[in-house]
N, C-alpha and C positions, 0 to 999 in steps of 0.2 A: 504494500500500500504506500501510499504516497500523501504526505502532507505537506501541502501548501501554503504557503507565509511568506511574509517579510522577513528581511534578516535582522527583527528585535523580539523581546519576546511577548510582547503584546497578548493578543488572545493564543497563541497557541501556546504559548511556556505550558500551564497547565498540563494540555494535551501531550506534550514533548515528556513532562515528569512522569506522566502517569504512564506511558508506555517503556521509557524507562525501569519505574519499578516495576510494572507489569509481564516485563521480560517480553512486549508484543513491539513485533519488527517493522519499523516504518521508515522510508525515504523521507528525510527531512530536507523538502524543498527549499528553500531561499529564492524567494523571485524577486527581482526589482519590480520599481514600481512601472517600466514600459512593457512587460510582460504584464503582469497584473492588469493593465489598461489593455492590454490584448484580448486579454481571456476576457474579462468584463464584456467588452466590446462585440465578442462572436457570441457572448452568451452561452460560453462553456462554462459558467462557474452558475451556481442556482441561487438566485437574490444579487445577482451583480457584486458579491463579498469575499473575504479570505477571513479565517482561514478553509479551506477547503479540504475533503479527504477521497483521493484518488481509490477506490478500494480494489481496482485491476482490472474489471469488465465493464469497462465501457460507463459505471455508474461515479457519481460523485456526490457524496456526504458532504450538504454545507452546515451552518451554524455550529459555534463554537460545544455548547453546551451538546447536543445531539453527540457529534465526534469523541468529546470527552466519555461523555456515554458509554458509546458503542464501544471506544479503546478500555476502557475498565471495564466494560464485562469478556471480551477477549484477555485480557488481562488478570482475572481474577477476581476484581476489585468491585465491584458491582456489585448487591447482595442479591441472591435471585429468591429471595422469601419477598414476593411484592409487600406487602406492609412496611417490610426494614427497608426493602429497596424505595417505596416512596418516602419513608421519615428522611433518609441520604436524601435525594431529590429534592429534599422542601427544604433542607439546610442549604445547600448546594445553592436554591433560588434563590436564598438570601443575599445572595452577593448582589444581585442585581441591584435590588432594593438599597445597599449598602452605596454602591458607587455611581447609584443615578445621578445625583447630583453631581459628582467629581466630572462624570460624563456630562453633562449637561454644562456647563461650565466652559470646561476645554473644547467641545466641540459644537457648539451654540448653533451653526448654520445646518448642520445633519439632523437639529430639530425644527428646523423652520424659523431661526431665530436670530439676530446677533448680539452679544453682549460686550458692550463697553466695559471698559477699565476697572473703570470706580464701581460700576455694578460687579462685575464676578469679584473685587476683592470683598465687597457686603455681602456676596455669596458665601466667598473661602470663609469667610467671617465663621457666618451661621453654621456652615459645613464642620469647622471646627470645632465650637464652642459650642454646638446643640444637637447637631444632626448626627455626626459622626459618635461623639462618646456614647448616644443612643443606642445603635449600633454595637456598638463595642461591648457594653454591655448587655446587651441581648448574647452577645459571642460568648461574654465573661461566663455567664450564665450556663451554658450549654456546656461548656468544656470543664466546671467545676460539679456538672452532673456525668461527665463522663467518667467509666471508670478505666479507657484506655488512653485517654490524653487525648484521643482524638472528636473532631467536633460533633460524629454521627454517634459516638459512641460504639464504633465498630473494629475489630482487631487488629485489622490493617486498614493503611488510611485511602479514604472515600474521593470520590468525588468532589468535595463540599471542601479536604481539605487540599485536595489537588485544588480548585478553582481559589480559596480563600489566598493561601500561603503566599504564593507569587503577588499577588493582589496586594495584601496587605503591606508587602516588602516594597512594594513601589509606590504605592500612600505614603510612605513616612521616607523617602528614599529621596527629596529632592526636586523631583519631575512636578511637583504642583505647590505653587506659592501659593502662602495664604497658610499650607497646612506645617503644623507643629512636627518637625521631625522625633519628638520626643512623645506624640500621639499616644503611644500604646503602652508609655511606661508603664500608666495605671492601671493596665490590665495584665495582671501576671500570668493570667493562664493563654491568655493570647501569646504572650512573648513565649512563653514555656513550648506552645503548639510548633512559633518557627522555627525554635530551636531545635524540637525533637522531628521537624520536617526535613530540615536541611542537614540533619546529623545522617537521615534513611543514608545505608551504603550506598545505594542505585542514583539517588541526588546527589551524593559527592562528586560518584563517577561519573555521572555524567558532567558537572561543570568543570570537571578537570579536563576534560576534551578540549580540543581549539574555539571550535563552533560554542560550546558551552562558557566557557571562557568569556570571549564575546559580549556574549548574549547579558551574561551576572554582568557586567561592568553598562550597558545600554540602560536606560533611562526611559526609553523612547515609550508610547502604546502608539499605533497605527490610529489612524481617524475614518477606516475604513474597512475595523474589524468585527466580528459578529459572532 
């Protein structure tokens, strides 16, 4: 199979860790952006977006969340008792809920909108000082009811903390003014998560690669990921 992306790790990191520890084998694409405008353009990619999942016959898997999906349950990491696999899934959606406004913000014209200066920093404001520690706390919550560290409560980690972990490293990582690089001090079971994330051996190994490498040191999310 073949995943499609940019070369930062925007929406796919997730996808990239999770197959990683998952031990499922994938072509990790890197397209620039005149390729991308290609495939767009012929209407080879489904929703005009990346990242995309080539799966070999002729089909292609878009949206982010779906791909993630589909690579943790080839991977192992999916629960397949539907109840425990929807509780995973409704953690998982919380992310979205989490960084709509960080999205909404940075990318103001992909909702029909544009935001001035002084408006998004009255945004970063609220983002920081009301919206976000909400969030954070709803997390704190969840992970001081788990008894494996992890956010679904599940043995090995989900979905929810494939999509969280990367997310949350690059919230406090620089890439969004306004927000508090010190954001998550207050939540220790949040920092305890990234830590026992990026300790997994398969996450090491992987960013000790070139590609991987890269990718930890990039800042960047795409404006044109899904």
């Amino acid at each position: 199979m073949k995943l499609i992306y940019f070369d930062i790790p925007g929406k796919a990191e997730a996808i990239r860790l999770c197959a990683a520890v998952g031990g499922v084998q994938l072509d990790d694409v890197r397209t620039s952006r005149e390729k991308f405008h290609e495939m767009r353009d012929s209407g080879e990619l489904p929703f005009g977006q990346v990242p995309a999942l080539d799966v070999g016959d002729g089909r292609i898997l878009a949206q982010s969340s779906a791909i993630l999906r589909y690579v943790a349950t080839l991977g192992g990491l999916h629960p397949t008792d539907p109840l425990e696999a929807a509780h995973v899934d409704a953690v998982a959606a919380a992310e979205e809920d989490f960084f709509a406004g960080i999205s909404v913000s940075r990318y103001g014209a992909r909702f029909g909108f544009e935001m001035s200066d002084e408006y998004r920093a009255q945004v970063r404001k609220a983002l920081n000082d009301e919206v976000l520690p909400r969030h954070l706390s709803a997390l704190q919550k969840k992970l001081e009811a788990s008894k494996t560290g992890w956010l679904a409560g599940t043995e090995k980690p989900s979905i929810a903390d494939f999509v969280f972990s990367p997310r949350l490293r690059w919230l406090v990582g620089g890439a969004n003014d306004g927000i508090d690089p010190g954001l998550l001090e207050g939540y220790p079971a949040v920092t305890a998560l990234l830590e026992k994330f990026y300790a997994l051996p398969e996450v090491v190994k992987w960013y000790e690669q070139p590609d991987g490498e890269e990718l930890r040191a990039e800042e960047m999310h795409s404006p044109k990921g899904n």
